[in-house]
N, C-alpha and C positions, 0 to 999 in steps of 0.2 A: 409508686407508693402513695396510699392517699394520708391526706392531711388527717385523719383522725378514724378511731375504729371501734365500731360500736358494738358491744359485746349483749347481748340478752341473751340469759339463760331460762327455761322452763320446763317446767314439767304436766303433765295434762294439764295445758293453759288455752283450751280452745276459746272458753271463755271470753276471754279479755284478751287475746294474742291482735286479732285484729285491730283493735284500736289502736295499741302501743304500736304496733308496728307501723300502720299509718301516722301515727306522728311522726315518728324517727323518717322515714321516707319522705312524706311534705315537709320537711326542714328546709329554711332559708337556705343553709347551708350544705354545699351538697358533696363538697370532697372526702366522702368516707365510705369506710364500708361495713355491711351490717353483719353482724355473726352470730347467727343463731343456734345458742350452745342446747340438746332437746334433750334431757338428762330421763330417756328409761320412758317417756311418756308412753302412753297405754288409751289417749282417749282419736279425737281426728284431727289434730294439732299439723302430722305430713299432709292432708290436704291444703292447709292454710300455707306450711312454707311453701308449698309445692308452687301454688299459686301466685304467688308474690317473684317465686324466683322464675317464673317463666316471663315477666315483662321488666324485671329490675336488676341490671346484674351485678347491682353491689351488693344483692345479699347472697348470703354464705350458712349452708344447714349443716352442723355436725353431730351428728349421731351417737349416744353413748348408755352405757348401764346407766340404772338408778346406783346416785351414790352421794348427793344432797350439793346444793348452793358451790360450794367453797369448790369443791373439785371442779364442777361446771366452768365456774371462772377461769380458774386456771388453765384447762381445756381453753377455753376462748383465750386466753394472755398467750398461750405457747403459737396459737393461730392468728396472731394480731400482726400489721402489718403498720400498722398507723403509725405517724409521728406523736402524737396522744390519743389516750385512750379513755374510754366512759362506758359506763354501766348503766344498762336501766331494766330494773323487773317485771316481767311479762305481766303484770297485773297494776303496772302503770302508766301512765303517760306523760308525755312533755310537752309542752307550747311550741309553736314552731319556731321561733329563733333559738329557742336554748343555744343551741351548740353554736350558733357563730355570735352570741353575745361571749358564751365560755371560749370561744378557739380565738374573739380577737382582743378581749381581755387579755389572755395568755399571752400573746406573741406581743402585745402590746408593752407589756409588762415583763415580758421575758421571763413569765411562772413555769414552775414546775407542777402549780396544781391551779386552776382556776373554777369555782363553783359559786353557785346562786342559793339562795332561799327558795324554800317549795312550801306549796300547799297540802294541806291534810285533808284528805277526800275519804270521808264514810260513806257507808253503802245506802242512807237514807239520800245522799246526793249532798248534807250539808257540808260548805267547804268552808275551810277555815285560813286565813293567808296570814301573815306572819307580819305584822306591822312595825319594822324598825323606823326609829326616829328622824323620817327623810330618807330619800334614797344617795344609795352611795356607792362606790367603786372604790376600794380600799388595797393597796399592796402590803402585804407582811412580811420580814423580812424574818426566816424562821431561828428563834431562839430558844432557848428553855421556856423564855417568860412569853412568848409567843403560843407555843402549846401548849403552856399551861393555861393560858387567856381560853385556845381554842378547844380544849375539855371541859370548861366550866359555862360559859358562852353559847350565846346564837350563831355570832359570824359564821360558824363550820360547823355545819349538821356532819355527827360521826358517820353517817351511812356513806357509801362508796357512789350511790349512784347521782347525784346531782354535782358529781364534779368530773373534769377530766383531769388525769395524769398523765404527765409527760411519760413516755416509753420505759426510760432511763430507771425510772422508778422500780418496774418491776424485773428489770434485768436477773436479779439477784435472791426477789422476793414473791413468792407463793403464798395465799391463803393456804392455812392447815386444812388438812382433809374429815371432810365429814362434822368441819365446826357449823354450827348453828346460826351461830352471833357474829359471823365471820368482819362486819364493819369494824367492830370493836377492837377485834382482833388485829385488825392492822392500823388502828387510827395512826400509833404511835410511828408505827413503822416507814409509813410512807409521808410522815410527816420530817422523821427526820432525814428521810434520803431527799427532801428538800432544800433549796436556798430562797423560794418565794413564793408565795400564796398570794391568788387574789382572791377577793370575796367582793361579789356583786347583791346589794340589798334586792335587787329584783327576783320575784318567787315565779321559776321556770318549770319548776318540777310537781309534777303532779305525785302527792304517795297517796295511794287507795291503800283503808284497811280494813280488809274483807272480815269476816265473821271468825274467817279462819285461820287469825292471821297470828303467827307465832306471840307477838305480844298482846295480842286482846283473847276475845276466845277463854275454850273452856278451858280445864288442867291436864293438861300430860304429862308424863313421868320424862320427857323430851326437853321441858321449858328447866329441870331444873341444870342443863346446861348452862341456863343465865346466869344461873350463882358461880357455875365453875368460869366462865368467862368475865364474870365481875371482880373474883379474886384474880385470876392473871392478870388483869387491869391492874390491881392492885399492886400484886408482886412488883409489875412496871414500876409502880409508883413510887415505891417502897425504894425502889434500888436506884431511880432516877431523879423522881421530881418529888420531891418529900412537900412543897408547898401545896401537894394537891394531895395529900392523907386523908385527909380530915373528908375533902370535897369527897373523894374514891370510894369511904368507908360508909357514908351518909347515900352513896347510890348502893354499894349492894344490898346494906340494910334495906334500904328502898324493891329493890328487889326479892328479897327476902318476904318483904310485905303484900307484894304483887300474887307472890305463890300464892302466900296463906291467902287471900281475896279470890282467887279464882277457886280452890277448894272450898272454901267458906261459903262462895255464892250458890252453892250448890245444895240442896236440901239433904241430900242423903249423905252417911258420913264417911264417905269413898276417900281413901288416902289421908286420912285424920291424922296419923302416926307420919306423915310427909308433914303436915302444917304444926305439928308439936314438934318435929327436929327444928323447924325451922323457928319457932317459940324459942326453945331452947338456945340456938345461937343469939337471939335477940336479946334473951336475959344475959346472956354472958357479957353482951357489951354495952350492957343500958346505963351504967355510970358515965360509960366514956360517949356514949349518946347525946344522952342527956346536955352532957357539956361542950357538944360537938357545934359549935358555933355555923356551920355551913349547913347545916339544919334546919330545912322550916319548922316553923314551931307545929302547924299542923300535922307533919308527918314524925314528928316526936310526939306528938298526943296520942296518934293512932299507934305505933309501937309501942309507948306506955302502955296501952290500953290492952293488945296482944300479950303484952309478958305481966300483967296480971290473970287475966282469962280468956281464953279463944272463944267460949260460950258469949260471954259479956262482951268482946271484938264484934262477933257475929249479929247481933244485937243490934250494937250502934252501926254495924255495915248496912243492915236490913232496914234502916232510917234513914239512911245516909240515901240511899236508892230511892224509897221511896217521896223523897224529898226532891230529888233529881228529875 
């Protein structure tokens, strides 16, 4: 059984397969195996596993319908064989120690999850790394006031893939099928089938955000998932952690905002009647906005500004760019 198992899912990823995959292979660390979840692809993606699995034979290709992210994983969790587990998306990459700074953090500390700080890589090449105050190697011991530090907070980026979990974790637990936002979806989840977290200040993970990439990019009728997965966030919140309301309510608003900006940026008035629904929830709750203390003040100006007029939003966005 190897010590760890590395799950990459994709979809016409010929692109970028190669690199990501060359990272994970050149890893310092070499007790694992690689699982190449190919969800439905259509482009030459089987010449590239092909290729890799003829000289490496830790890696693993398994073959499936299109049926989006969240299934894939799972597909790879039910194939996993590792004593921990880690994710990383075929349009990324990782430095080459990652996994045995995360595999000996972990046994060091006897975590259930251990993960690093990553870098934000655009497609112009500018990379951006994450500057916490010194470097640091931190144990968490998981609490209420621990998860709720780690939904508001740096230490733990909600994405799935710049950390490993212990096995244990997903015994029980599946990504829902055909979710979008599927990190989101489990922050909670496998937070609480923990008793320790480490977080290492060091940024191992590269995330690339392609043009096309679910949260930047133009608008699809697909992104308003975000809002449906910002409220289950919420319900969480609602029923669990009441100290993070305010924080939960201040990010879907936020999301909410992100819609109407991707609609808006666009000249022509395509789905107009999508960014006035979304107006409209904004004015419903702009008293309790307004007063919403976990609010930057700029991102209550720009809502102000929307639940007066989307014309007049449009305006100040069109400055806001040109300024940039």
């Amino acid at each position: 059984m190897p010590k760890l198992s590395i799950i990459v899912c994709t979809y016409n990823g010929e692109n970028t397969l190669e690199k990501c995959i060359n990272s994970i292979l050149n890893q310092t660390f070499s007790d694992f195996e690689l699982i190449i979840v190919d969800d439905g692809s259509t482009d030459n993606s089987n010449k590239i596993y092909e290729k890799y699995k003829a000289f490496d034979n830790r890696v693993r290709v398994i073959f499936k319908e299109n049926s989006g992210l969240g299934d894939a994983r799972n597909i790879g969790l039910d194939n996993s064989t590792g004593e921990y587990i880690g994710f990383v998306d075929s349009d990324d990459y990782i430095e080459p120690d990652m996994y045995e700074i995360l595999y000996n953090n972990a046994i060091k500390h006897n975590a259930d999850i251990s993960c690093c700080r990553i870098f934000v890589e655009f497609m112009d090449k500018t990379i951006i790394s994450p500057n916490p105050n010194g470097e640091y190697c931190k144990k968490f011991k998981i609490s209420s006031e621990t998860i709720e530090l780690f939904w508001k907070e740096n230490y733990y980026v909600k994405a799935m893939w710049n950390k490993i979990y212990h096995k244990k974790i997903f015994e029980e637990l599946r990504i829902p099928k055909g979710a979008k936002f599927e990190d989101d979806l489990v922050f909670f989840q496998t937070l609480e089938k923990s008793k320790i977290v480490v977080c290492d200040s060091k940024s191992k993970y590269h995330y690339v955000q392609s043009h096309t990439s679910l949260i930047r990019g133009c608008f699809k009728k697909t992104d308003l998932e975000l809002i449906e997965c910002g409220n289950y966030t919420l319900s969480i919140v609602r029923d669990r952690y009441p100290n993070l309301i305010k924080f939960t309510e201040a990010r879907v608003l936020g999301f909410r905002k992100r819609i109407i900006d991707k609609i808006l940026d666009l000249d022509k008035y395509e789905n107009i009647e999508i960014a006035q629904e979304q107006q409209k929830e904004i004015r419903f709750v702009l008293k309790e906005m307004i007063l919403n203390n976990e609010m930057r003040l700029g991102m209550k100006c720009a809502l102000i500004s929307i639940a007066i007029n989307l014309n007049f939003y449009k305006i100040l966005l069109k400055m806001k760019r040109l300024l940039l």
